[in-house]
CHARMM internal coordinates of N, CA and C (Angstrom, degrees):
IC EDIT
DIST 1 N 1 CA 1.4420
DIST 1 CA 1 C 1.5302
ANGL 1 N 1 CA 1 C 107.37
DIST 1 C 2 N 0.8248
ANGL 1 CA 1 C 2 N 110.35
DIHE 1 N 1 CA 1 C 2 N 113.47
DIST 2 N 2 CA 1.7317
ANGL 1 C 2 N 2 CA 115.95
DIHE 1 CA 1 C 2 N 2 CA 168.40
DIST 2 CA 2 C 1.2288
ANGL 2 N 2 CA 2 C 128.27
DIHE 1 C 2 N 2 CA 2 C -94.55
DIST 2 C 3 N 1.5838
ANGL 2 CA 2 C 3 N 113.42
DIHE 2 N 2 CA 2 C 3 N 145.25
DIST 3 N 3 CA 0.9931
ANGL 2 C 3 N 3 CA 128.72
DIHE 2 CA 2 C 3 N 3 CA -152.19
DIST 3 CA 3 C 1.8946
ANGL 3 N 3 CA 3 C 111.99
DIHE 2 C 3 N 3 CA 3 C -65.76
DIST 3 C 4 N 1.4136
ANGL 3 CA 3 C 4 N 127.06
DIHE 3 N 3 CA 3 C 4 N -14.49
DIST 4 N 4 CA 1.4743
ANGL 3 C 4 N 4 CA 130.11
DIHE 3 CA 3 C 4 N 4 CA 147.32
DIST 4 CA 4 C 1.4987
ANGL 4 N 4 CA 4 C 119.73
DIHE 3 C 4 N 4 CA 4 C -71.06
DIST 4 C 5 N 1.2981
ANGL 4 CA 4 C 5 N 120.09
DIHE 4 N 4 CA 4 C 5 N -37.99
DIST 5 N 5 CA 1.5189
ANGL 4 C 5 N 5 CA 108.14
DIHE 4 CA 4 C 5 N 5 CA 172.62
DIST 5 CA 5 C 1.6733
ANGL 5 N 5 CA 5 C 109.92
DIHE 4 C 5 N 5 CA 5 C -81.94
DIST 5 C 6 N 1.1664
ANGL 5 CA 5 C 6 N 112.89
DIHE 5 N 5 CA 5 C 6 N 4.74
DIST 6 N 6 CA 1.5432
ANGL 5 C 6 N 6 CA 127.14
DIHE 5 CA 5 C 6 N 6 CA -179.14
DIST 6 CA 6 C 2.0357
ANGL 6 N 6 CA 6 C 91.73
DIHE 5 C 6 N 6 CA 6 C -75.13
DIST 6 C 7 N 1.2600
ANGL 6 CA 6 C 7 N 105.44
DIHE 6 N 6 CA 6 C 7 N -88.02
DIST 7 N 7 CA 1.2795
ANGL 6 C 7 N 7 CA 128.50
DIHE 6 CA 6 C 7 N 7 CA -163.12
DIST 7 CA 7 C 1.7260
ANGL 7 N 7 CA 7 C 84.33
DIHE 6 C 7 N 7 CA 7 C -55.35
DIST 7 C 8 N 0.9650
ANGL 7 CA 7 C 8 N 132.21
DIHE 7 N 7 CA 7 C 8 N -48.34
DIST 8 N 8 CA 1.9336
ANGL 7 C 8 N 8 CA 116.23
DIHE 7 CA 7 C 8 N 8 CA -158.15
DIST 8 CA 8 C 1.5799
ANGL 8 N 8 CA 8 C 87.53
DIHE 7 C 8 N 8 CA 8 C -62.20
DIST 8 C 9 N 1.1940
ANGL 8 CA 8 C 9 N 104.69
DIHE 8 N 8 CA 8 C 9 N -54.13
DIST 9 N 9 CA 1.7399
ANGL 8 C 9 N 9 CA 100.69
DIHE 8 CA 8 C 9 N 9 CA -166.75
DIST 9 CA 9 C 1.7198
ANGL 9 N 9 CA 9 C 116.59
DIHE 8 C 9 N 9 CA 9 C -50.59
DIST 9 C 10 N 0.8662
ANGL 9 CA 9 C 10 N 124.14
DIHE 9 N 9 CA 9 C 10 N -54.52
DIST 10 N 10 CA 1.1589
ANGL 9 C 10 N 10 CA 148.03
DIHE 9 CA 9 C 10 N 10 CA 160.97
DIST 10 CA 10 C 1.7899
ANGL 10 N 10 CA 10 C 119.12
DIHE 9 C 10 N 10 CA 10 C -35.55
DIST 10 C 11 N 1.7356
ANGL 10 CA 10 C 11 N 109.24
DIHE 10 N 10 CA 10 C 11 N -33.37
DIST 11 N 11 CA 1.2684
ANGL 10 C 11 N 11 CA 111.07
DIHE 10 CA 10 C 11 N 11 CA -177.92
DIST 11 CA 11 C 1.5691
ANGL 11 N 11 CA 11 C 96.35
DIHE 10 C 11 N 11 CA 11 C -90.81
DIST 11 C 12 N 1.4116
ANGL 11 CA 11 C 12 N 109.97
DIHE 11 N 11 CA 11 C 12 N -44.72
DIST 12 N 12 CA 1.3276
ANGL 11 C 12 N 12 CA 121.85
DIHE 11 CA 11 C 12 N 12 CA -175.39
DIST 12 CA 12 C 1.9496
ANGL 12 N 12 CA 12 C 103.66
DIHE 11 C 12 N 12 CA 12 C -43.67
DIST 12 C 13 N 1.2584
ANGL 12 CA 12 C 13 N 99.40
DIHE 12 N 12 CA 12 C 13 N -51.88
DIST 13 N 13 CA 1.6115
ANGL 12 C 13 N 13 CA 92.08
DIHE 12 CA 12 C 13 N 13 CA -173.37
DIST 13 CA 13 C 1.4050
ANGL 13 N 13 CA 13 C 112.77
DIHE 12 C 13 N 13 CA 13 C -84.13
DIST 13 C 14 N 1.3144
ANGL 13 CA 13 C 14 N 115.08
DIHE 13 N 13 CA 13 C 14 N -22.35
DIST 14 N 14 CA 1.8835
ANGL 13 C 14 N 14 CA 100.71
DIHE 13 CA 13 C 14 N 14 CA 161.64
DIST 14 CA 14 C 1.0534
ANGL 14 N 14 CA 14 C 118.42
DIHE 13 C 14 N 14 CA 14 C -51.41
DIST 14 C 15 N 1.5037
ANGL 14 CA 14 C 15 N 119.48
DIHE 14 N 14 CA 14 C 15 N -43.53
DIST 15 N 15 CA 1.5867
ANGL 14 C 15 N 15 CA 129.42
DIHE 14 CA 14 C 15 N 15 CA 158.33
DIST 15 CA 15 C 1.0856
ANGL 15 N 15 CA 15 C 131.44
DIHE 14 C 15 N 15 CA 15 C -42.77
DIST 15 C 16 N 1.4979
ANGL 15 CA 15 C 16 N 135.16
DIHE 15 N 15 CA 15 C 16 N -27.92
DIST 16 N 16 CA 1.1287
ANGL 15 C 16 N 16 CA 142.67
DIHE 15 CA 15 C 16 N 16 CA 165.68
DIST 16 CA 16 C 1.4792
ANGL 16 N 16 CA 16 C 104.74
DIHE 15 C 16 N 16 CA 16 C -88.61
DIST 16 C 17 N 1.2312
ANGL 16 CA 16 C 17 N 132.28
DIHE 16 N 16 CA 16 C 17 N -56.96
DIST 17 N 17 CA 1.7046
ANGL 16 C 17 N 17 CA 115.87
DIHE 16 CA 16 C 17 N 17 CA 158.68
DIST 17 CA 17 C 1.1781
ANGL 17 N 17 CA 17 C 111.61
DIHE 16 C 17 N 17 CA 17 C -12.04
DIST 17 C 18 N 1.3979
ANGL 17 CA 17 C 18 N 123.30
DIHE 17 N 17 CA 17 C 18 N -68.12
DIST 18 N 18 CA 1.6991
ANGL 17 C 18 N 18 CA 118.02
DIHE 17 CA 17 C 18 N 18 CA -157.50
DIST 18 CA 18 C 1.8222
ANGL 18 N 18 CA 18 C 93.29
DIHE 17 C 18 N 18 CA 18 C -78.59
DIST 18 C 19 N 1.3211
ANGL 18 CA 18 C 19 N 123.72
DIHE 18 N 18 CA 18 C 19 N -60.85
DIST 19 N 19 CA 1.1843
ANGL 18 C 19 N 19 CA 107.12
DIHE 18 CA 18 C 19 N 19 CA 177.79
DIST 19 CA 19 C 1.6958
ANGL 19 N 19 CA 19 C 139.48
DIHE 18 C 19 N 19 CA 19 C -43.31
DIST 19 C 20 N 1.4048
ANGL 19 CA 19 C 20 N 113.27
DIHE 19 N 19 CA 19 C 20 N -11.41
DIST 20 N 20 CA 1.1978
ANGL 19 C 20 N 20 CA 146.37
DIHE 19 CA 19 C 20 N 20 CA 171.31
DIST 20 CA 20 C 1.8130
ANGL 20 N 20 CA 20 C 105.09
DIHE 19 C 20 N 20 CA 20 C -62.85
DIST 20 C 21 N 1.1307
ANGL 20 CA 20 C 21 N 104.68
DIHE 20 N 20 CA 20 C 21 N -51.91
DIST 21 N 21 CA 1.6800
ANGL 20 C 21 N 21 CA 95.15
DIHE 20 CA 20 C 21 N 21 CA 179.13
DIST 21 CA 21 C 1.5681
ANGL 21 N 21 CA 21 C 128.76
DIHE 20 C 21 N 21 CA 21 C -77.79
DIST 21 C 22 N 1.8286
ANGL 21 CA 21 C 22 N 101.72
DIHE 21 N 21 CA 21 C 22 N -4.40
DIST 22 N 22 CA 1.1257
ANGL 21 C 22 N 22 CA 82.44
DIHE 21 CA 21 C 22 N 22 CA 173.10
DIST 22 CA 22 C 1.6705
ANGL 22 N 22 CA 22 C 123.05
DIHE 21 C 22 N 22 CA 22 C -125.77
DIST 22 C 23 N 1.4432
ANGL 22 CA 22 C 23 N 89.49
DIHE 22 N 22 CA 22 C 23 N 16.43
DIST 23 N 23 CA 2.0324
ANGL 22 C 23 N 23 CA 114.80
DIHE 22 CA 22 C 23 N 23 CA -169.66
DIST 23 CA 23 C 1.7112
ANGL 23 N 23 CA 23 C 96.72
DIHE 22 C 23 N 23 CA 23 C -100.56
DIST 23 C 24 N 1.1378
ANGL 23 CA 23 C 24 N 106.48
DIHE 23 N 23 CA 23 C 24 N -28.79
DIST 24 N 24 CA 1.8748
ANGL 23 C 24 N 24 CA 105.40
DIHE 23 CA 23 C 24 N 24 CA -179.11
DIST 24 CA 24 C 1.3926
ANGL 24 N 24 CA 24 C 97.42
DIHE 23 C 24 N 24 CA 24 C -90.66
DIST 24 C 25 N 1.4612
ANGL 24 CA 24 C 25 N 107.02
DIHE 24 N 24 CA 24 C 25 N 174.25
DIST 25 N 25 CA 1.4330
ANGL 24 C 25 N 25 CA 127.48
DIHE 24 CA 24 C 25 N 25 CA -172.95
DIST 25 CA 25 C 1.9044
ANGL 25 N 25 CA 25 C 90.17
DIHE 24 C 25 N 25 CA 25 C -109.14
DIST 25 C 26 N 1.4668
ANGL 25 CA 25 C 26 N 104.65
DIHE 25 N 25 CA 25 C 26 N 140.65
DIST 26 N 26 CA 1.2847
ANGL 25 C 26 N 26 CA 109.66
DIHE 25 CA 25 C 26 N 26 CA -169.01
DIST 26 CA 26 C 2.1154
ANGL 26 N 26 CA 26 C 107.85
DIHE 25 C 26 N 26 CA 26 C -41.15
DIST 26 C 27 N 0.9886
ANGL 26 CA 26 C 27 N 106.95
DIHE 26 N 26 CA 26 C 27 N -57.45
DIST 27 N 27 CA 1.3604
ANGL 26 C 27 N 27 CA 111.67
DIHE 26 CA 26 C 27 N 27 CA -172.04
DIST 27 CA 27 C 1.2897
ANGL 27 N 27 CA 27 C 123.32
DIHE 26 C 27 N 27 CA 27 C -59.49
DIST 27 C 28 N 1.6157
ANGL 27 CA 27 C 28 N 118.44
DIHE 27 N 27 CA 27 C 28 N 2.48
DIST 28 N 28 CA 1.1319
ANGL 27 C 28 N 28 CA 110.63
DIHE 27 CA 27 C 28 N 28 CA -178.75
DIST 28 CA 28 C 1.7742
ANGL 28 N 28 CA 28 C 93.79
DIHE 27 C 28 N 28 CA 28 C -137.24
DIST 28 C 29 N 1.0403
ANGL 28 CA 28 C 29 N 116.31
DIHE 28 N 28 CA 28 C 29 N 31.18
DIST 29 N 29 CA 1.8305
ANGL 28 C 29 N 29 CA 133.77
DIHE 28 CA 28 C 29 N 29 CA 175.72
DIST 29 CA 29 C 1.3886
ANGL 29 N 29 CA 29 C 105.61
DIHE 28 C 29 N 29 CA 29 C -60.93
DIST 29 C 30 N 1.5142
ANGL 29 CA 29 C 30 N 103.06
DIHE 29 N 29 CA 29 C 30 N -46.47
DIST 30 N 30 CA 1.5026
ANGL 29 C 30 N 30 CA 112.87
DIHE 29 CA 29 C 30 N 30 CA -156.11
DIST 30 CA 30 C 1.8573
ANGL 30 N 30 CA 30 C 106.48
DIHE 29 C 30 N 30 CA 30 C -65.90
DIST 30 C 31 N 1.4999
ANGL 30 CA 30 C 31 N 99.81
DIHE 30 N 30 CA 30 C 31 N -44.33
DIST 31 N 31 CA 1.3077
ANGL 30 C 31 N 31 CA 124.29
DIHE 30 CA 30 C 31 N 31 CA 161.74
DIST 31 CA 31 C 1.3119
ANGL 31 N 31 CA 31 C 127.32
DIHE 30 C 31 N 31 CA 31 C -24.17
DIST 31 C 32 N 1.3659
ANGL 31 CA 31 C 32 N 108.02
DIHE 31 N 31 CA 31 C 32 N -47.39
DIST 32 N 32 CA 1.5217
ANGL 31 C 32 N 32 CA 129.42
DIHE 31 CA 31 C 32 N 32 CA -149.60
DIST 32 CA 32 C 1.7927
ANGL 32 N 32 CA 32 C 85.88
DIHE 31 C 32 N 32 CA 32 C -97.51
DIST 32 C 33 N 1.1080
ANGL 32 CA 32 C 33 N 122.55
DIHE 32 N 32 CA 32 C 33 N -63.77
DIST 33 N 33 CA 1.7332
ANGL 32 C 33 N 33 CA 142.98
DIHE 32 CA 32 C 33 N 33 CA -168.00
DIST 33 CA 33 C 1.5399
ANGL 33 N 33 CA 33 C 81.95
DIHE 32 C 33 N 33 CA 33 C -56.91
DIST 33 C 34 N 1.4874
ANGL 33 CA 33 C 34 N 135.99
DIHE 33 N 33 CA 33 C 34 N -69.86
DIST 34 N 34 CA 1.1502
ANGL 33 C 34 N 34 CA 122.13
DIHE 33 CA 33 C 34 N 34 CA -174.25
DIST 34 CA 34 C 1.9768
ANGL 34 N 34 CA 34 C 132.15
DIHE 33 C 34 N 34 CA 34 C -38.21
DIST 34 C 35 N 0.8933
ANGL 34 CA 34 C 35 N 83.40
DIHE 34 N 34 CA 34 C 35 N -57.52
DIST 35 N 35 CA 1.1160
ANGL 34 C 35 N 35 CA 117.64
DIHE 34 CA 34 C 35 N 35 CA 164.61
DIST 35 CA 35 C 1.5391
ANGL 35 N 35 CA 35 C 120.94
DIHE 34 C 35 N 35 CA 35 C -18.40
DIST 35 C 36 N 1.5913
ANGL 35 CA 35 C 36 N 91.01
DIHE 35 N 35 CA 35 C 36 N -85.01
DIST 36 N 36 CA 1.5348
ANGL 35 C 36 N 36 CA 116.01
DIHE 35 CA 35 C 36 N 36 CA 171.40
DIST 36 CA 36 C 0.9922
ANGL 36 N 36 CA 36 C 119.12
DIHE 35 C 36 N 36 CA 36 C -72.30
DIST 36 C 37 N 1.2298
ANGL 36 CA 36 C 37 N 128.62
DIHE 36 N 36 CA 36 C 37 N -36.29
DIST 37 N 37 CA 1.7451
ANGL 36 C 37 N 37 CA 136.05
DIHE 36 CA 36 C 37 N 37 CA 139.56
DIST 37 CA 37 C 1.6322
ANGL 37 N 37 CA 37 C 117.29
DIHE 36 C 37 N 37 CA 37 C -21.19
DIST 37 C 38 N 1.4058
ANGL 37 CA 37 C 38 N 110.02
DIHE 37 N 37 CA 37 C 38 N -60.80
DIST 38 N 38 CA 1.5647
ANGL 37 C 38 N 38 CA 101.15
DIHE 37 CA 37 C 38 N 38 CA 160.93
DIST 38 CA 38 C 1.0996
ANGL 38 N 38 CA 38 C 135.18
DIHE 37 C 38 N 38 CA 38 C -80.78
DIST 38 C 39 N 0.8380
ANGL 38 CA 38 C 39 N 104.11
DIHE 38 N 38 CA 38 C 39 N -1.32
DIST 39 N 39 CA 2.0272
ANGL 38 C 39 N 39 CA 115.10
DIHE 38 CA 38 C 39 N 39 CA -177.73
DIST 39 CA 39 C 2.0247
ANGL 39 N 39 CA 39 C 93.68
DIHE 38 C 39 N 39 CA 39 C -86.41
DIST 39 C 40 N 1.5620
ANGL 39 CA 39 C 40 N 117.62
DIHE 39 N 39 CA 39 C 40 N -39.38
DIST 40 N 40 CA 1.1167
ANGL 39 C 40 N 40 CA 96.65
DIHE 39 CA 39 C 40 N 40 CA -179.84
DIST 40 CA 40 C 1.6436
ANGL 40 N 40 CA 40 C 119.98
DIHE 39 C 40 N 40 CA 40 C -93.49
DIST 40 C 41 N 1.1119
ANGL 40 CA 40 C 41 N 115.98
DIHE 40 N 40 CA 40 C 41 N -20.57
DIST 41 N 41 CA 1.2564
ANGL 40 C 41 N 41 CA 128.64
DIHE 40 CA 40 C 41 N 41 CA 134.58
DIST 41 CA 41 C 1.3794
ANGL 41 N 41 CA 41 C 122.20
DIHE 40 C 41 N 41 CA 41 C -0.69
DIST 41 C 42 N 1.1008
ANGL 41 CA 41 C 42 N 110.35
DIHE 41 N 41 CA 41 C 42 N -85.10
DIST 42 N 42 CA 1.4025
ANGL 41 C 42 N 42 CA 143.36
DIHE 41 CA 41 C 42 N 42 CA -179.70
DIST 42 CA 42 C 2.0111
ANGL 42 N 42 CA 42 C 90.29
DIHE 41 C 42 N 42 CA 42 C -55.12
DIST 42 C 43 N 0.6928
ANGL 42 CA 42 C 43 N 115.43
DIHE 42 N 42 CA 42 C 43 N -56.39
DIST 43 N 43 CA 1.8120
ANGL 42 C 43 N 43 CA 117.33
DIHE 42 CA 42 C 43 N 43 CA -161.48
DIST 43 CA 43 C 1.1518
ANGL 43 N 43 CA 43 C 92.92
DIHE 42 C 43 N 43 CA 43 C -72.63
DIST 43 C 44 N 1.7226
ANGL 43 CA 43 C 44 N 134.45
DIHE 43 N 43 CA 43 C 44 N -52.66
DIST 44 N 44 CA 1.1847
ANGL 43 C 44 N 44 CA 125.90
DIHE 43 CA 43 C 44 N 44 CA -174.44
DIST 44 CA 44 C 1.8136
ANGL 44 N 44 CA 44 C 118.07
DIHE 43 C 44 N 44 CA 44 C -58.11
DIST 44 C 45 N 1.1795
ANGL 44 CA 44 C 45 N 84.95
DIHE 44 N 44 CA 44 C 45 N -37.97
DIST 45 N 45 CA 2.0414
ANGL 44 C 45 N 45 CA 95.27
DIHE 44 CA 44 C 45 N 45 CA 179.88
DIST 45 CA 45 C 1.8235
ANGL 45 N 45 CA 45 C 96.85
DIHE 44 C 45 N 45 CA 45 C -53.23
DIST 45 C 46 N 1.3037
ANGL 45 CA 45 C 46 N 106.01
DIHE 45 N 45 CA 45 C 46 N -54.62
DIST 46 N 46 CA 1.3143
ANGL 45 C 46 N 46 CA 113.68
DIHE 45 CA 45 C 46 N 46 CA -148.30
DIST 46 CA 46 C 1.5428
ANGL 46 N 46 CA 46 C 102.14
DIHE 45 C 46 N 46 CA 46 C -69.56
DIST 46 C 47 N 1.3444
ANGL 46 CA 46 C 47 N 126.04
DIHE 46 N 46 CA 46 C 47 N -19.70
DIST 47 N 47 CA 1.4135
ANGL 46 C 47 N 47 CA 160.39
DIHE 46 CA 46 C 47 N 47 CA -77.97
DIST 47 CA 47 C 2.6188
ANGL 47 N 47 CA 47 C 74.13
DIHE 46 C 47 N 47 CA 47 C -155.38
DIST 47 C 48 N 1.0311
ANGL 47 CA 47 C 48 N 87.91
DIHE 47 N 47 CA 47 C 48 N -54.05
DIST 48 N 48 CA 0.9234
ANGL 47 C 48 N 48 CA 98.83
DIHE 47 CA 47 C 48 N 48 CA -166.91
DIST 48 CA 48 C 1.6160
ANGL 48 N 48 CA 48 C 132.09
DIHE 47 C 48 N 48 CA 48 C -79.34
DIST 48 C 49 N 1.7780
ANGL 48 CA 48 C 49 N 103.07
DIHE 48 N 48 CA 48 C 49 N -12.39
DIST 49 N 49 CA 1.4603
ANGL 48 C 49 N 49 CA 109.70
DIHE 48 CA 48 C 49 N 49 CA -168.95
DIST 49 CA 49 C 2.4282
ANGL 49 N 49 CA 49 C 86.10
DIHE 48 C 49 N 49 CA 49 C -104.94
DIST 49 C 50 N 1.2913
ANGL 49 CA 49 C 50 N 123.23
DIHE 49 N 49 CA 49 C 50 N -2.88
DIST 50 N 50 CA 1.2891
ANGL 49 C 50 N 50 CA 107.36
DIHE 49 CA 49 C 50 N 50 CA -177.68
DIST 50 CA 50 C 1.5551
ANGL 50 N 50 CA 50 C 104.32
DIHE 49 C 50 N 50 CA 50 C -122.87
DIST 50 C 51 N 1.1548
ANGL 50 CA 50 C 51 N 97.59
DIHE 50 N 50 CA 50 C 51 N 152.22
DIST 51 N 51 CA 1.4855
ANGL 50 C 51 N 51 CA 128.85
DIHE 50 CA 50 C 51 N 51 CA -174.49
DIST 51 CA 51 C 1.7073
ANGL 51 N 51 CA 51 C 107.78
DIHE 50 C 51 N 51 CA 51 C -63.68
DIST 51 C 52 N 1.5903
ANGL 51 CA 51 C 52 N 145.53
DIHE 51 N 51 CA 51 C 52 N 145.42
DIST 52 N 52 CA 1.4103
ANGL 51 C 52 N 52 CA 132.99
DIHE 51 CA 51 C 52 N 52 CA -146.17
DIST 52 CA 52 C 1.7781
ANGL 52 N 52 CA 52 C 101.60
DIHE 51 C 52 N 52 CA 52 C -91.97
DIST 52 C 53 N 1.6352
ANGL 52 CA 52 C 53 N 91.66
DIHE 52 N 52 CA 52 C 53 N 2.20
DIST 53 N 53 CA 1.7418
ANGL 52 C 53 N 53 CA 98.41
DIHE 52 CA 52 C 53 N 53 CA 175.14
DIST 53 CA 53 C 1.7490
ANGL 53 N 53 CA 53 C 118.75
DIHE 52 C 53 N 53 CA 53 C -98.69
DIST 53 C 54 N 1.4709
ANGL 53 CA 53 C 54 N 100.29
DIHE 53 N 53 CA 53 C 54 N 2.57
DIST 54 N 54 CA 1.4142
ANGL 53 C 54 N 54 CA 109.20
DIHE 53 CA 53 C 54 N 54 CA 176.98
DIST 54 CA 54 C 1.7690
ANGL 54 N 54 CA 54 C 109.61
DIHE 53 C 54 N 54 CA 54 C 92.36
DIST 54 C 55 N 1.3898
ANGL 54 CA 54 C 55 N 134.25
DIHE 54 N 54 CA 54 C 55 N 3.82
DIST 55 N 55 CA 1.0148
ANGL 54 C 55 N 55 CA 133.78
DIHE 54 CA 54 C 55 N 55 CA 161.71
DIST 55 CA 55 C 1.2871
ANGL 55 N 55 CA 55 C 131.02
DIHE 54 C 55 N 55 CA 55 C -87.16
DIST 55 C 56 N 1.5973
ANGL 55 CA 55 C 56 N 144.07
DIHE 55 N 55 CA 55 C 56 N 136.39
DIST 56 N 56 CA 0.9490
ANGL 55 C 56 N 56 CA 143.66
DIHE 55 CA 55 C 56 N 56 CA -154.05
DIST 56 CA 56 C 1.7518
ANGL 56 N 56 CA 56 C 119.09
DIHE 55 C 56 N 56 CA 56 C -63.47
DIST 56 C 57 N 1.3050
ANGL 56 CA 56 C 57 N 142.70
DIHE 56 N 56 CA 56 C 57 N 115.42
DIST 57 N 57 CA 1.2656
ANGL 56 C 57 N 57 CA 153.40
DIHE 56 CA 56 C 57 N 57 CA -172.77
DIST 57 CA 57 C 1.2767
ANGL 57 N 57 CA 57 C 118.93
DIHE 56 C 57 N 57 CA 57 C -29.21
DIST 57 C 58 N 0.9145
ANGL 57 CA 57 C 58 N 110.76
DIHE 57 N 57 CA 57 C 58 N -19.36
DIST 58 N 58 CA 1.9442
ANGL 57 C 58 N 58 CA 134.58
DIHE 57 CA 57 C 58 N 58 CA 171.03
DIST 58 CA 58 C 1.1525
ANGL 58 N 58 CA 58 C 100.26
DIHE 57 C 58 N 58 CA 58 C -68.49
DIST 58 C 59 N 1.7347
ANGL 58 CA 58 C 59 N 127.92
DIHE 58 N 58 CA 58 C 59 N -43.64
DIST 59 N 59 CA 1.3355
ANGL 58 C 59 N 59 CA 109.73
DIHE 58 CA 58 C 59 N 59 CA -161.33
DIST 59 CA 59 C 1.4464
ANGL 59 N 59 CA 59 C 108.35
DIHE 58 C 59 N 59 CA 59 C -96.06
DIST 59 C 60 N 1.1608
ANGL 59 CA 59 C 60 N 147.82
DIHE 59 N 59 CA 59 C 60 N 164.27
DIST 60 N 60 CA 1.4961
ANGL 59 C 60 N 60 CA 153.54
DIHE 59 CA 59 C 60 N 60 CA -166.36
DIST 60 CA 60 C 1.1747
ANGL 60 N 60 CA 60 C 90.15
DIHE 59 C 60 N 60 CA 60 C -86.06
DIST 60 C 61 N 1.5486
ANGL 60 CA 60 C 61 N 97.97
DIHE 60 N 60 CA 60 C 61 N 120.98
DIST 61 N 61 CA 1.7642
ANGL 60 C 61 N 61 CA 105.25
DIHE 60 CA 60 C 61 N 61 CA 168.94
DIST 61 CA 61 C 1.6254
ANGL 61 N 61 CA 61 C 115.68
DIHE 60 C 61 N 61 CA 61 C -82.78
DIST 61 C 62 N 1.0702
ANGL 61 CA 61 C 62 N 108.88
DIHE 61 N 61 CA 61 C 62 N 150.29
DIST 62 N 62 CA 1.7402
ANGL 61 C 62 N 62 CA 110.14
DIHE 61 CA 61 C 62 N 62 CA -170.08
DIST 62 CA 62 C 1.6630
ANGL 62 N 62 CA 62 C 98.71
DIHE 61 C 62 N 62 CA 62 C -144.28
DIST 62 C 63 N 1.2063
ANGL 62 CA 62 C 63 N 109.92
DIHE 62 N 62 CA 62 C 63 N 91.24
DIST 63 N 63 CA 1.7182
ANGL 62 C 63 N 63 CA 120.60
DIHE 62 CA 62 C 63 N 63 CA 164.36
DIST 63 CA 63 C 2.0418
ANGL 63 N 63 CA 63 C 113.10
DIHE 62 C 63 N 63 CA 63 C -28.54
DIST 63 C 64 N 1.2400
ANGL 63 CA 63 C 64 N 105.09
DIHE 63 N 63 CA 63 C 64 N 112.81
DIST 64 N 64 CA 1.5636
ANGL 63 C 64 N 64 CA 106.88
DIHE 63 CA 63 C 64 N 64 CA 164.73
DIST 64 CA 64 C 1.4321
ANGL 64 N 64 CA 64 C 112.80
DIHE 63 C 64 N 64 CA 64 C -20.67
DIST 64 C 65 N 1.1688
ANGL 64 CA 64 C 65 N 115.53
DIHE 64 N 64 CA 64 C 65 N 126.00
DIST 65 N 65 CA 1.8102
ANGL 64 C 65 N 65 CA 96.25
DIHE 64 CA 64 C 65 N 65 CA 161.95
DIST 65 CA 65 C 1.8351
ANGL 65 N 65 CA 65 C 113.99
DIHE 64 C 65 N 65 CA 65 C 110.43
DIST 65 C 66 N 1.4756
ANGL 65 CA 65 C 66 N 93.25
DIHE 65 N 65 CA 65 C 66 N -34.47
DIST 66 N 66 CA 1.8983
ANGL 65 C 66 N 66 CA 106.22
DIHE 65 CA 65 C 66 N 66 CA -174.41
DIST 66 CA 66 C 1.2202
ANGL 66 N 66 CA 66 C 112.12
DIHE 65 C 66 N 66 CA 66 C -89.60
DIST 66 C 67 N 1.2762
ANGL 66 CA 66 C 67 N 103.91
DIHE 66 N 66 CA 66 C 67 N 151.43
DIST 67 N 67 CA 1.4313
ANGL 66 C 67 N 67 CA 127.68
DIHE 66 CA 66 C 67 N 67 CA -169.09
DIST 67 CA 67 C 1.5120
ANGL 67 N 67 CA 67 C 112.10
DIHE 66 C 67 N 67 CA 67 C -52.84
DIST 67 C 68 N 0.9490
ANGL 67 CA 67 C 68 N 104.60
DIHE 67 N 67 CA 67 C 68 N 134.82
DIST 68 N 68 CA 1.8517
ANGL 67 C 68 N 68 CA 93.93
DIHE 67 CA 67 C 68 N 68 CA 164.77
DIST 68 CA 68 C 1.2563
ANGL 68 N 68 CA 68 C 121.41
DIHE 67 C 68 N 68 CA 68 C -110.87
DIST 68 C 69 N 1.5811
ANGL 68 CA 68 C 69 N 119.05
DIHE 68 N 68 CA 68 C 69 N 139.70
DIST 69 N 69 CA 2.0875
ANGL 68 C 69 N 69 CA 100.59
DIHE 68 CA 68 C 69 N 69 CA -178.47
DIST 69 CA 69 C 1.4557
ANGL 69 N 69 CA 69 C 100.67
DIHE 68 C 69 N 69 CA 69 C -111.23
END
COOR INIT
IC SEED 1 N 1 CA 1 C
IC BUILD
């Protein structure tokens, strides 16, 4: 997972948060916030075991560009 499909996903569902209050019917709001709440949830966890170049967290991340010894 890389660190641009990290943040799009993530903007995308703040976006649906706010769009959420006004596409549901009040009584089922809570539903909707839940919801998307775990869906980003879920991305942030996942969000958390890979490196911002899309390689797995295990492997030593090394920034484009830096030196190697």
């Amino acid at each position: 997972m890389t660190l641009k499909f990290h943040i799009s996903t993530q903007t995308l569902l703040v976006a649906l948060q706010g769009f959420n209050w006004s596409a549901l019917p009040q009584r089922m709001q809570w539903v909707g916030a839940l919801a998307v709440s775990v869906v980003q949830l879920a991305v942030a966890v996942r969000q958390q075991f890979w490196n911002p170049d899309g390689q797995p967290a295990t492997v030593a991340y090394r920034p484009k560009g830096s030196i190697e010894q």
